[in-house]
C-alpha positions in Angstrom: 0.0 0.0 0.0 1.2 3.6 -0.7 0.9 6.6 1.0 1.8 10.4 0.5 2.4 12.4 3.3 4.0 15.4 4.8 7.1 14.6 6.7 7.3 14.6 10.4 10.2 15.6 12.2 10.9 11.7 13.5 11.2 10.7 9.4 14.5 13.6 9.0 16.8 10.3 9.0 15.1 8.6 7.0 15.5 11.5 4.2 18.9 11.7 4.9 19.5 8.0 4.2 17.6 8.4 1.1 19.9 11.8 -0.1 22.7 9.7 0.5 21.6 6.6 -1.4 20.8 8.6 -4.3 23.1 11.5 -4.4 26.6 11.7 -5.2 27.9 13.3 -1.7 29.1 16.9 -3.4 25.1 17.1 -3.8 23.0 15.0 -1.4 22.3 17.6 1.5 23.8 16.1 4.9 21.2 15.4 8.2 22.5 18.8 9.8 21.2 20.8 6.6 17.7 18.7 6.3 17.1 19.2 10.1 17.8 22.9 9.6 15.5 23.5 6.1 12.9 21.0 8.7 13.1 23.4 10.7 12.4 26.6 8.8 9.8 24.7 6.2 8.4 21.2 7.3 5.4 22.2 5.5 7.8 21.9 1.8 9.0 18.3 2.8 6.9 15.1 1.2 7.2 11.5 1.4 6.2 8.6 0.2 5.6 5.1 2.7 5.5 1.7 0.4 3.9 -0.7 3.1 4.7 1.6 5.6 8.6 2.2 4.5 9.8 5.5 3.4 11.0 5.1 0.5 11.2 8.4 -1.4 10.6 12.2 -1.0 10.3 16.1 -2.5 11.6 19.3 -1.0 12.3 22.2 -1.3 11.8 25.9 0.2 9.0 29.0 -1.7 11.0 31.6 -2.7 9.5 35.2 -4.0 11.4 34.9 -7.7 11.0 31.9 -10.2 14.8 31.2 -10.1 17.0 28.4 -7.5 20.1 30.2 -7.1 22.5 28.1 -5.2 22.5 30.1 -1.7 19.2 28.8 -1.3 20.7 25.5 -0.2 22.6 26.5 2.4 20.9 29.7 3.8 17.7 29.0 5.1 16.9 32.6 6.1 15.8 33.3 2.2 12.8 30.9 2.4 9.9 33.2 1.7 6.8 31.9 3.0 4.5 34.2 1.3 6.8 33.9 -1.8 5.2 32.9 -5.0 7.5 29.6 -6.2 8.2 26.5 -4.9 11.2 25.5 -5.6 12.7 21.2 -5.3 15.6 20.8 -3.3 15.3 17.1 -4.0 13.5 14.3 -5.6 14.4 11.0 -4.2 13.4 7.7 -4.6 15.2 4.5 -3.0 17.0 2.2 -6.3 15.2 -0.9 -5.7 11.6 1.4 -6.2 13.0 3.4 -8.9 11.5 3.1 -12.7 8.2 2.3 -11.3 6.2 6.0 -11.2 7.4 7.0 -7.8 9.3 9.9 -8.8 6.0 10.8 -11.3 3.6 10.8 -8.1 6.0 12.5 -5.7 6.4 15.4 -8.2 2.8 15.7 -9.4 1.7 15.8 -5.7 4.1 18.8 -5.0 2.7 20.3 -8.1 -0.5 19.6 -6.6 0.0 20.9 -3.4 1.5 24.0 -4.9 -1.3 24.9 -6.7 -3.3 24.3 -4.1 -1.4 27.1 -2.2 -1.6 29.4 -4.4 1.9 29.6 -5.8 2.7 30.7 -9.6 4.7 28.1 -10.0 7.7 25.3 -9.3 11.6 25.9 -10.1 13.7 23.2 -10.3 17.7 22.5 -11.3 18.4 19.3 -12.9 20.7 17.1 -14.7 20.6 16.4 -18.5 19.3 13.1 -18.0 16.2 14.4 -16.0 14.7 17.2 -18.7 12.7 15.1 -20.2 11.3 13.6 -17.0 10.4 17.3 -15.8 8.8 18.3 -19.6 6.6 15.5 -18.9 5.4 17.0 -16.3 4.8 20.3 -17.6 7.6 22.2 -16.7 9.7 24.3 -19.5 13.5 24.0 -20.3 15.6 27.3 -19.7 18.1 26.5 -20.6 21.6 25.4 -18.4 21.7 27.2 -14.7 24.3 29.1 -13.5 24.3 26.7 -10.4 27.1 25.0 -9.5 25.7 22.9 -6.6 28.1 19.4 -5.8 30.1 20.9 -8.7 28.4 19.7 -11.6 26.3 21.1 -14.5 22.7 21.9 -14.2 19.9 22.9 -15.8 16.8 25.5 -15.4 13.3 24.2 -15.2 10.0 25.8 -14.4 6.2 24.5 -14.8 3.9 28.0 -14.4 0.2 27.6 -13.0 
């Protein structure tokens, strides 16, 4: 059985193990910077239970501009609560669920979610191999980001309500 839900402080491991799994470590954010984002905006953090496991989740903190610039990560004081864009942090599903619409349902109930909120919108960073993933979902290529977060290339991606 599946479930969505909004994470509760006791899961904060549990999304760490799963950033660690599934990001190299330059990128995956580390339990100290997930406690501290928890702590500034629990309301952005999303998981999804498989039988009662935790086995993925979506992030991220609302910013006032439809951009992710890297201090974002790092500097929790520029979440905007009333700000108009969500932006992802992280999408993460564990390997042995991957390739089976996780990732689909974790992002289409952000988008969900976001709407529901009354944002304008989601901003996203993402490798090449994930563009087409994201048009899929309705957001729109802009081209490569001037991110260098984990010290790799990235690229700009926003869906507009």
């Amino acid at each position: 059985m599946q479930n969505l839900r909004q994470a509760r402080a006791e899961d904060i491991t549990r999304i760490a193990e799963i950033e660690n799994i599934c990001f190299p470590e330059a990128e995956a954010a580390t339990l100290k910077s997930i406690k501290e984002r928890f702590t500034v905006f629990p309301e952005c953090f999303f998981l999804l239970e498989i039988d009662g496991e935790i086995v993925g989740h979506i992030n991220g903190c609302i910013y006032d501009r439809p951009e992710l610039p890297d201090e974002l990560y790092s500097d929790t004081s520029l979440h905007c609560p009333e700000g108009k864009y969500q932006t992802v942090f992280g999408l993460a599903v564990t390997p042995e669920y991957q390739r089976k619409g996780y990732a689909s349902l974790l992002t289409k109930h952000f988008v969900d979610v976001s709407k529901y909120r009354g944002h304008h919108g989601i901003v996203l960073t993402c490798k090449e191999h994930l563009i087409d993933f994201y048009k899929q979902h309705g957001f729109i290529f802009q081209g490569k980001s001037a991110s260098n977060h984990g010290g790799v290339s990235w690229n700009d991606m926003v869906l507009t309500f």
